[in-house]
N, C-alpha and C positions, 0 to 999 in steps of 0.2 A: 473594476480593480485595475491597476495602474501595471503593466506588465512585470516593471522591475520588483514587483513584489508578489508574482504568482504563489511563489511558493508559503509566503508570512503567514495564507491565512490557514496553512495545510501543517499538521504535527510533523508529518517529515513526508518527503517526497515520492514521487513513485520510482520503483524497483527499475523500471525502464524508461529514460528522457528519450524527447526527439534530439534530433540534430542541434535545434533551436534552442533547447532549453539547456541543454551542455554548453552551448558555447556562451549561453547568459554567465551559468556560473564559472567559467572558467574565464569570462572578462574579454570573449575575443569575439570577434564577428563572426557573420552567417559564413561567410564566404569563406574562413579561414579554417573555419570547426567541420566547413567539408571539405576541405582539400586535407585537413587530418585525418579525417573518418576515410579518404580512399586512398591516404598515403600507407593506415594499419590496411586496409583489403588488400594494397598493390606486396605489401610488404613481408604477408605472413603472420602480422601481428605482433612483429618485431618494434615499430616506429610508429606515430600518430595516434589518434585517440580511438580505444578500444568500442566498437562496436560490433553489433549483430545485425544480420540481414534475417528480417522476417516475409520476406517476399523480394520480387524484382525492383522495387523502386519504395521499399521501407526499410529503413534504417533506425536502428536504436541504441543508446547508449548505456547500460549495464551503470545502474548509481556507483555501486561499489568500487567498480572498475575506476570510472572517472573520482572518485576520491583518491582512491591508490596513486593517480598520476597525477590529481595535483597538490598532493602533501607530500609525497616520497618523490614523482618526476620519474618514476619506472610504470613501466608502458605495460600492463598483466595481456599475455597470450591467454585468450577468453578458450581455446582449446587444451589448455595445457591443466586449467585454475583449477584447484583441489576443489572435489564436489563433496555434499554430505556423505555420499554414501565412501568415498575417498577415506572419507575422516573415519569413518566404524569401524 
């Protein structure tokens, strides 16, 4: 399967992207979608694209999140984001 089209052959994506697979859909290179990813860590989660740290050297990028910033272009603090039980 041809990369540009991982996701065609999946009903909808997983919950959590790498680095790699954010910056496919969001049309920018490897190089650029990590210097976002540690511009939100340097930042507070103010600026750059939202992700999480699941260890020292894994990073991932929350689907949702990365929709929110690239149809709206506001950046969600993944500490702040109304959780389910938020909602009850």
């Amino acid at each position: 399967m041809d990369s540009s089209d991982q996701f065609a052959a999946v009903a909808e994506p997983p919950a959590l992207l790498t680095i790699e697979e954010a910056a496919q859909l969001l049309r920018v290179g490897r190089s650029r979608a990590y210097e976002l990813a540690r511009e939100y860590l340097c930042s507070g989660g103010t600026t750059g694209m939202p992700v999480i740290r699941l260890g020292p050297s894994c990073l991932r990028v929350p689907r949702w999140a990365l929709v929110e910033l690239a149809t709206t272009g506001r950046v969600v603090r993944l500490c702040d984001a109304a959780t389910v039980v938020d909602l009850m």
